[in-house]
C-alpha positions as CSV (number, residue, x, y, z in Angstrom):
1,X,0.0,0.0,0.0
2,X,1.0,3.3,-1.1
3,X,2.4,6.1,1.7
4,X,-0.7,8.7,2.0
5,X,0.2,11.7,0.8
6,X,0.1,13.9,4.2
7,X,2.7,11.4,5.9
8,X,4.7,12.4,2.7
9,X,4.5,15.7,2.9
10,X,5.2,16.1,6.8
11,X,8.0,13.8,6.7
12,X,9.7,15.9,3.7
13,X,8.6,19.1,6.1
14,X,9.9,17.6,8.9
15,X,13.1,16.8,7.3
16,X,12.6,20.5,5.6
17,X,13.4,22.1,9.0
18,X,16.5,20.9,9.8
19,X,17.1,22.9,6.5
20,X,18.1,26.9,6.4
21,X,16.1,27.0,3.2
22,X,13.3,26.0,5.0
23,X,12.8,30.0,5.7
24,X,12.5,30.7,2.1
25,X,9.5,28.9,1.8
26,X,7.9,30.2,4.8
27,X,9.2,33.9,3.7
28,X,7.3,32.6,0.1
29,X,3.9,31.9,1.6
30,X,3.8,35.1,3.3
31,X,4.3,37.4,0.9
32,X,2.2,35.6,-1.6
33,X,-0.7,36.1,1.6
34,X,0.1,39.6,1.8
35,X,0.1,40.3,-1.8
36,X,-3.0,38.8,-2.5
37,X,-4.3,40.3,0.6
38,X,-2.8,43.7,-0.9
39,X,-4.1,43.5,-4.4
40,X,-7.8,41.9,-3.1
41,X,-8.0,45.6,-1.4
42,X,-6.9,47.3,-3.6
43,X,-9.6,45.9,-6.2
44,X,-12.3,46.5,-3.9
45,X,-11.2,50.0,-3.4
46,X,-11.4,51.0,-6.7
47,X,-14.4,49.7,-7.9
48,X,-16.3,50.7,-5.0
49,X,-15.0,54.1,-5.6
50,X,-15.8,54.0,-9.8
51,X,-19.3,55.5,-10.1
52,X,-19.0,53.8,-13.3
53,X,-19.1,50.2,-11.7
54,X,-22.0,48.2,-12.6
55,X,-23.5,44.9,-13.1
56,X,-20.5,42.2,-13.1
57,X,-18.1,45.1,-12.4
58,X,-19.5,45.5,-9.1
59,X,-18.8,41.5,-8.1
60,X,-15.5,42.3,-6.4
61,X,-17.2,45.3,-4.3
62,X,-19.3,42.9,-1.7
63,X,-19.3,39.4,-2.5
64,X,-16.9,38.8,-4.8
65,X,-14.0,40.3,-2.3
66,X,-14.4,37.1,-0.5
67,X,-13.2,35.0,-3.3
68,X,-10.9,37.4,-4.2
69,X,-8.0,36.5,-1.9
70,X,-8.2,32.5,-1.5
71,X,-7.9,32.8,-5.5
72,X,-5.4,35.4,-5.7
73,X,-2.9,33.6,-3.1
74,X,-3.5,30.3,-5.0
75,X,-2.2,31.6,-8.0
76,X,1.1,33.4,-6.2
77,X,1.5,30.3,-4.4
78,X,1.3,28.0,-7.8
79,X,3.7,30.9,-9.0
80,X,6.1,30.9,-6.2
81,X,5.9,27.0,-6.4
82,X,6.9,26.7,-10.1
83,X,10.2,29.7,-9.4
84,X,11.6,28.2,-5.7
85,X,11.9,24.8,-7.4
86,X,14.3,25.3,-9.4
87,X,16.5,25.7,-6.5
88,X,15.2,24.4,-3.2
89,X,12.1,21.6,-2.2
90,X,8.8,23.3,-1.8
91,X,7.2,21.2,0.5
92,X,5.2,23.6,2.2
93,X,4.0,25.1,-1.0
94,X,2.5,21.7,-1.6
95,X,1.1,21.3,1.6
96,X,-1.0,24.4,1.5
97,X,-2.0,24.6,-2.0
98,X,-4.8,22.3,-2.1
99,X,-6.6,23.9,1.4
100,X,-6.3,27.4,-0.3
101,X,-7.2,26.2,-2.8
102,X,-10.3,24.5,-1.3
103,X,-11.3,27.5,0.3
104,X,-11.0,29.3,-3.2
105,X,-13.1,26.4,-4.5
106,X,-15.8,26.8,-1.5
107,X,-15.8,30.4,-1.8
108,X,-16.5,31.0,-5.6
109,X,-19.4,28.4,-4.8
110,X,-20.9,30.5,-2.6
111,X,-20.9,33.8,-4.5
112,X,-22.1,31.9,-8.0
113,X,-25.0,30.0,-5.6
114,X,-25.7,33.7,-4.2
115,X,-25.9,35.2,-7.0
116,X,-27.9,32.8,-9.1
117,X,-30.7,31.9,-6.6
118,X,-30.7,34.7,-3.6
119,X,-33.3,37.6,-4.2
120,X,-33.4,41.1,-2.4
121,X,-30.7,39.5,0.4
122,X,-32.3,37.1,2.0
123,X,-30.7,33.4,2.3
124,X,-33.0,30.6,2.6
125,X,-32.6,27.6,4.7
126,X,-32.7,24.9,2.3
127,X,-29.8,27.7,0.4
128,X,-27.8,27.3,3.7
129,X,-28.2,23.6,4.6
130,X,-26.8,23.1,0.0
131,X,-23.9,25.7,1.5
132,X,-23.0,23.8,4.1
133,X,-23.3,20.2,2.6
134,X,-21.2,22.1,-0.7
135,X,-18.0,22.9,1.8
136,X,-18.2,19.2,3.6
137,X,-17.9,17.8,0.5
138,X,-15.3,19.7,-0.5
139,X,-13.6,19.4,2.9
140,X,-14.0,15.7,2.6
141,X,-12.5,15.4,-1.1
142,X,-9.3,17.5,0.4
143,X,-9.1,14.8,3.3
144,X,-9.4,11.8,1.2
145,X,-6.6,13.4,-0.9
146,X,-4.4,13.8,1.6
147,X,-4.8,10.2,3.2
148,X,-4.2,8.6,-0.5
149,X,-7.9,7.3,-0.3
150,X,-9.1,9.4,-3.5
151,X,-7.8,7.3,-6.2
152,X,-9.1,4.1,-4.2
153,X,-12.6,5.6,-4.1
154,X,-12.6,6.2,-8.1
155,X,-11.4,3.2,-8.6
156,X,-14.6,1.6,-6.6
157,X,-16.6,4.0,-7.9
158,X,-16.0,2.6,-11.6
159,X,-16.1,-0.5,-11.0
160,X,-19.7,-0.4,-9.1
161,X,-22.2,-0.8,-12.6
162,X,-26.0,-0.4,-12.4
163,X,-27.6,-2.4,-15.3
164,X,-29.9,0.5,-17.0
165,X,-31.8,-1.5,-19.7
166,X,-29.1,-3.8,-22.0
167,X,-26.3,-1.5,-21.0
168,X,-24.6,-1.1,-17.7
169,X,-23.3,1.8,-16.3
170,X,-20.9,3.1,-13.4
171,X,-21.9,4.4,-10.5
172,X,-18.7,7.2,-11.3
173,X,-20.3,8.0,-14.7
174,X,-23.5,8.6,-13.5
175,X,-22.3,11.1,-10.7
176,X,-20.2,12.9,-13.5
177,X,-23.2,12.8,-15.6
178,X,-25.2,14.7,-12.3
179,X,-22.1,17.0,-11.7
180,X,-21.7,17.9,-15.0
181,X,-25.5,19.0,-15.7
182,X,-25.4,20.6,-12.1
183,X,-22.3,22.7,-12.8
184,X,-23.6,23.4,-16.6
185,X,-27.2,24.7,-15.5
186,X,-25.7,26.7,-12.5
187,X,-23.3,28.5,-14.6
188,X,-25.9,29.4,-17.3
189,X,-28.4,30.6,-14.9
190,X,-25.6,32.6,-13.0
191,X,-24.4,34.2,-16.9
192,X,-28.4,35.1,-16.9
193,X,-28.6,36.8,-13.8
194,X,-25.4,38.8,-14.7
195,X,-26.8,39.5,-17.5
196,X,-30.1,40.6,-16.8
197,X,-28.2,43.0,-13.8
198,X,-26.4,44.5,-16.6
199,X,-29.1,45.3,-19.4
200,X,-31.2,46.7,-15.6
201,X,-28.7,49.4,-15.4
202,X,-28.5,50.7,-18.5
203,X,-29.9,53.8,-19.0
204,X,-31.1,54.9,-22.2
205,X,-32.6,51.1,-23.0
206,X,-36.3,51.2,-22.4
207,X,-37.3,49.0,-19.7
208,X,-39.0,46.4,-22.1
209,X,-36.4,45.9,-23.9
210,X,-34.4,45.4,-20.8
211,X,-36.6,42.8,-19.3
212,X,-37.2,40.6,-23.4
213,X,-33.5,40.4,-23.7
214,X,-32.6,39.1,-20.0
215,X,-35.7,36.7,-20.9
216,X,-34.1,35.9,-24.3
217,X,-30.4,35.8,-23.0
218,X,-31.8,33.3,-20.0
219,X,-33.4,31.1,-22.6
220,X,-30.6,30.9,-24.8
221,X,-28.0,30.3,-21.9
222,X,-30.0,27.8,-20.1
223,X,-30.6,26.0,-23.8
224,X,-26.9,25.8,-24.6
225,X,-26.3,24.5,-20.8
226,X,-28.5,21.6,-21.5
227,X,-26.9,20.7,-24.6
228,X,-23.6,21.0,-23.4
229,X,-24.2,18.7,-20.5
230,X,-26.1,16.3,-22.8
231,X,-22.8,16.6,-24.4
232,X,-20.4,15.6,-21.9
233,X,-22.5,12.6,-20.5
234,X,-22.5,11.3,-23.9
235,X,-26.2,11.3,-24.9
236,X,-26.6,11.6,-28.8
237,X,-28.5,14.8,-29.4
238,X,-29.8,13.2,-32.2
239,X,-32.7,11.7,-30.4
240,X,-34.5,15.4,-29.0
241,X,-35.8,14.9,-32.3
242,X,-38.3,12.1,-30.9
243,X,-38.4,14.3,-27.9
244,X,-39.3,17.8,-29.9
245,X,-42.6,16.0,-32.0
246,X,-43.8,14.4,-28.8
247,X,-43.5,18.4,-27.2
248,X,-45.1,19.7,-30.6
249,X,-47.8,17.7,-29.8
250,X,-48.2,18.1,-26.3
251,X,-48.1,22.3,-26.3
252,X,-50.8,22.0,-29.6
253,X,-53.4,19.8,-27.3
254,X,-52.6,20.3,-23.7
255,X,-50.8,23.4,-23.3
256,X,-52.5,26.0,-25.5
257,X,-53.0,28.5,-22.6
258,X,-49.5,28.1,-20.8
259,X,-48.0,29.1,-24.6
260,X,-49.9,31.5,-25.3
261,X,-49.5,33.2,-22.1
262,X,-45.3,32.9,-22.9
263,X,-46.2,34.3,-26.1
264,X,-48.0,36.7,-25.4
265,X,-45.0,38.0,-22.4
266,X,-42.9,38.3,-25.1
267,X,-45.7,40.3,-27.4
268,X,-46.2,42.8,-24.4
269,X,-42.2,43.8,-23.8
270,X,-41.6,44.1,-27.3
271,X,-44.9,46.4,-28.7
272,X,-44.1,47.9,-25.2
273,X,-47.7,48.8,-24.3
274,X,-46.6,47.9,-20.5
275,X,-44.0,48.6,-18.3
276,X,-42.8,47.9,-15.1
277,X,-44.5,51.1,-13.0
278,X,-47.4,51.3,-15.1
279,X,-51.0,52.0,-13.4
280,X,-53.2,49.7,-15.1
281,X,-56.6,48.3,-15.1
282,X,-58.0,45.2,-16.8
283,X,-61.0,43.1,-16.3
284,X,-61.8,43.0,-12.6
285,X,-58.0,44.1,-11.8
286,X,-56.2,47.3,-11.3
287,X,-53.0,48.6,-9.9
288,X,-49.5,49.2,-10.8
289,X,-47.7,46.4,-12.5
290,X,-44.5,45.5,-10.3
291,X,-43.4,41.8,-12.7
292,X,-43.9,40.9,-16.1
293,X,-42.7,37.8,-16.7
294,X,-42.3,35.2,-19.6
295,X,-45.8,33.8,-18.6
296,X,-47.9,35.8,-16.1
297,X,-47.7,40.1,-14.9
298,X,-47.6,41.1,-10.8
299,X,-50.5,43.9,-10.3
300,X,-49.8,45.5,-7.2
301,X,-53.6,47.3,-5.9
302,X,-53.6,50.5,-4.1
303,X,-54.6,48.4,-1.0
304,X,-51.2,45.9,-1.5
305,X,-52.7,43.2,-2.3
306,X,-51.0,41.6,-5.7
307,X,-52.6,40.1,-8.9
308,X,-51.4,37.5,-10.9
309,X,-52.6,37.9,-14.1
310,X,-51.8,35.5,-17.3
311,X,-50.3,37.7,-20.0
312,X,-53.1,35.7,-22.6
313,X,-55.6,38.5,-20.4
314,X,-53.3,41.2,-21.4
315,X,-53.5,40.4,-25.0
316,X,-56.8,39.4,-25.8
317,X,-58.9,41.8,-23.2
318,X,-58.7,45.6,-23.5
319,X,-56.5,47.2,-21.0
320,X,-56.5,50.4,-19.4
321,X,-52.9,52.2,-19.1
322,X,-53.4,55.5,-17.0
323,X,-49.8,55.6,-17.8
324,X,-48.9,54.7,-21.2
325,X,-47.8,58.2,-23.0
326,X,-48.9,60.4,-19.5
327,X,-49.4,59.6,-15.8
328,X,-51.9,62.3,-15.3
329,X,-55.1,61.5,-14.4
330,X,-58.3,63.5,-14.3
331,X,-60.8,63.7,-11.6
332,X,-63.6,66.2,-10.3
333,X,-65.6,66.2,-7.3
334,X,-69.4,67.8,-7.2
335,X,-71.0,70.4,-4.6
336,X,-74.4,72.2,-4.4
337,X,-75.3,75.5,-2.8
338,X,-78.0,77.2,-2.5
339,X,-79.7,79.7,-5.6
340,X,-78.9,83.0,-3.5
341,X,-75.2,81.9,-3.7
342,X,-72.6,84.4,-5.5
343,X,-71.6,82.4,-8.0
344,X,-69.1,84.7,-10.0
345,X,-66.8,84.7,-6.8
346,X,-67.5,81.5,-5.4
347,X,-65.8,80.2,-8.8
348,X,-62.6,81.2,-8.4
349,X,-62.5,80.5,-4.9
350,X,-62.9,76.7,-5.0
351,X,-60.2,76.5,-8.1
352,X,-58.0,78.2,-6.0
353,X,-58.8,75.9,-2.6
354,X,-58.0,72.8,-5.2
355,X,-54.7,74.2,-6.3
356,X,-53.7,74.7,-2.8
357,X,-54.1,70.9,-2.5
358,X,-50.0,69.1,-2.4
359,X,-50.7,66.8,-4.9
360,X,-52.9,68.7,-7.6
361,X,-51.2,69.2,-10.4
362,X,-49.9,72.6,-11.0
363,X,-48.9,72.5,-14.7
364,X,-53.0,72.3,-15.3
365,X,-54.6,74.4,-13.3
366,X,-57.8,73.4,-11.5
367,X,-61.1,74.9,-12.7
368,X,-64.8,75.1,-11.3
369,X,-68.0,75.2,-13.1
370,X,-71.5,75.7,-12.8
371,X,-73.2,72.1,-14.5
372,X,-76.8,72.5,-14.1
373,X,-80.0,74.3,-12.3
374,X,-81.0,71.1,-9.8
375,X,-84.0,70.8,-8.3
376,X,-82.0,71.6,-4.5
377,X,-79.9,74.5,-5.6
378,X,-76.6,75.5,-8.3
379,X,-74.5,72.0,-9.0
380,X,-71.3,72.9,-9.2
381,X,-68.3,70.7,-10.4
382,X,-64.4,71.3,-9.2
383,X,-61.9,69.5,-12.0
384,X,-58.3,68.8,-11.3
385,X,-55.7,66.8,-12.5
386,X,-52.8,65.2,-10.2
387,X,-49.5,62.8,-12.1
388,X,-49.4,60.4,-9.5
389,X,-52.1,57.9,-9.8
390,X,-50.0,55.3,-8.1
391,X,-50.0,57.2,-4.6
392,X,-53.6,56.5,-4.3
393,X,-56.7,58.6,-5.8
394,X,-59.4,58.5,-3.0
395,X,-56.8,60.3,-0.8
396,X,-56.0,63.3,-3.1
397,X,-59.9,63.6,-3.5
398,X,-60.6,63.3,-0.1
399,X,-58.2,66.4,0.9
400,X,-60.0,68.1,-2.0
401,X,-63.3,67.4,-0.2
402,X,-61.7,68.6,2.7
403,X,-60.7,71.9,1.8
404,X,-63.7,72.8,-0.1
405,X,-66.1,72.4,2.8
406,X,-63.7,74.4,5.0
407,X,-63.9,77.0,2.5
408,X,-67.8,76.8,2.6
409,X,-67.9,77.2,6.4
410,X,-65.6,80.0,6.2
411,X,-67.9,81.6,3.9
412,X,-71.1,80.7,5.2
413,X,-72.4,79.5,1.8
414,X,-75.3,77.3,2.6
415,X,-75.3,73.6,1.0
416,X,-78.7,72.8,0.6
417,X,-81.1,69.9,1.9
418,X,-83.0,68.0,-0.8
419,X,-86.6,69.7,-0.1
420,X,-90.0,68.3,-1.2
421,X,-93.2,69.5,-1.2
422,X,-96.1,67.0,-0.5
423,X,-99.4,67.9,-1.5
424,X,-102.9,65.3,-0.7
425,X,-105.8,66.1,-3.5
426,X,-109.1,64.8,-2.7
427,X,-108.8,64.1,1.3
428,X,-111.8,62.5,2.3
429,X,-113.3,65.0,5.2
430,X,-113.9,63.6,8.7
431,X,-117.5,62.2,9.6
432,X,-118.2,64.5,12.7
433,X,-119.8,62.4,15.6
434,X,-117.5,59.4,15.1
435,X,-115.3,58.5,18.0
């Protein structure tokens, strides 16, 4: 039986110390720590302090930092290794580059899972438990390497076949074939949320366009990461041609309503007749849309709750867009007063209460009218306009309200009851001497 490879190495350290050279080594690992230590600052510093940084230019800022130095001492170390051999034993060197170089390993996983699968910050527990299964692995690879068991576990590991119809495979090809896909697919989705961080920041592409090629680019990458891992496990890609009629069936009888509803996502962000802040109203549903996905939109109401509505609805029903070329919206409120009312200054003086209002518009002012003679007294309308329809309508109206009664009291303009007159024809008189 072979020596494990740790007995090796301490033995040759061991021997190593007894050796003035030995401080050359150790002299090696600390500068290649404090320069990558030096240059992983340095990094962060200046693209935290670019105002340009965006998108993937922003991954050493945070998260990426953290990776930053495992890798960079790695490669100083694999450096350093390749120059002090020419003249001495690099034993240490040896020792420590595969634990930096599992830490690199661990690390990276950890931002690339992060960024793929975390929104708005927040780690779930089924993300930690992968996390921490994803370093013991790891941990346990470097520890079987070390004690010479690695190659001995392979080696079981291909020989261990599963019959899978007339063939047989090995248990090791069948965890490559897992790996591989895993790795393939978690790359491609982590390229798509890159990208769609990128095409988010630009500024002077509209936001539809934003959101169909992130959609696109996701599809694409996601497409090419299944091929590729078809690829490396050595399935002929001949045969998706059996598997693409039998889908071309299925999506013409059973999923007519999920396609359409992709379809119809991608309709929407390319005509661009929706975007993401938009006040709309459609069917039974109103509010602002906050999503709009391949297959369904997020309506977010005035009183929070959300809608999910199938983007087939957006298509084929008509839709109301209070936001499409302007966010203004119109609205009016209606008063009575009383026939002996001054009419020609009352006018003026409930335009001017509603302009006084925060959240009328200003840029058209309010106006007041007089809309009919009612049977009661003068109907009078107040019209205004306000360019936030997302903050809420019955608010605005209600401060309107508000300030036009207080303007009445101050005034002493009367506001009318409705008054009827009842009048009895042909009352029967009363029979006198009855009781």
């Amino acid at each position: 039986m072979s020596t494990p490879l740790l007995a090796s190495l301490l033995s040759d350290l061991s021997d190593d110390l007894h050796d003035t050279n030995f401080l050359w080594q150790v002299g090696t690992v600390l500068f290649c720590f404090f320069l990558a230590w030096y240059l992983a600052g340095l990094l962060r510093k200046s693209f935290s302090s670019s105002e340009s940084a965006s998108g993937m230019m922003k991954m050493g800022v945070e998260s990426f930092h953290r990776v930053l130095f495992p890798s960079l001492s790695l490669i100083f170390i694999l450096i350093a290794k390749g120059i002090l051999g020419r003249w001495q034993h690099t034993h240490l060197l040896s020792l420590l580059f595969p634990i930096i170089g599992s830490l690199a390993l661990i690390r990276f996983g950890f931002y690339v899972v992060r960024r793929t699968f975390v929104k708005e910050g927040k780690i779930g527990a089924f993300l930690t438990i992968f996390e921490k299964l994803f370093a013991g692995l790891v941990w346990l690879g470097v520890v079987l390497h070390f004690t010479g068991l690695w190659q001995e576990l392979l080696t079981s590991l291909d020989e261990a076949v599963l019959p899978i119809g007339h063939n047989k495979v090995s248990i090791l090809s069948i965890l490559q074939a897992l790996v591989s896909v895993a790795v393939t697919l978690i790359v491609a989705l982590w390229a798509s949320a890159a990208l769609e961080a990128r095409l988010m920041l630009l500024p002077t592409m509209h936001t539809s366009l934003k959101v169909v090629l992130s959609r696109f680019g996701r599809a694409v990458l996601i497409l090419l990461a299944i091929l590729i891992s078809l690829t490396i496990v050595g399935i002929d890609l001949t045969v998706l041609s059996v598997f693409g009629g039998a889908l071309g069936v299925g999506l013409g009888f059973g999923l007519q309503k999920i396609t359409s509803s992709y379809v119809s996502g991608f309709i929407i962000l390319l005509d661009r007749s929706l975007s993401i802040g938009d006040m709309i109203a459609v069917d039974k549903f109103n509010g602002r849309v906050t999503q709009i996905n391949t297959r369904y939109t997020v309506l977010k109401g005035l009183d929070g709750g959300e809608s999910v509505i199938p983007n087939e609805m957006l298509v084929s029903n008509p839709v109301q867009n209070f936001s499409l070329s302007d966010s203004s919206v119109a609205m009016g409120t209606d008063i009575t007063v009383a026939y002996q009312t001054d009419i020609e200054a009352l006018l003026p003086l409930l335009a001017q209460t509603a302009a006084d209002v925060p959240r009328v518009s200003k840029d058209t002012p309010p106006s007041a009218y007089l809309m009919r003679f009612g049977a009661d007294g003068l109907e009078l309308r107040v019209g205004f306009w306000i360019s936030d329809p997302e903050n809420g309508r019955s608010n605005v109206l209600s401060e309107v309200n508000r300030a036009i009664w207080k303007l009445l009291q101050e005034r002493k303009i009367e506001v009318p009851y409705p008054q009827r007159v009842l009048t009895f024809i042909n009352t029967p008189e009363k029979v006198s001497g009855q009781t």
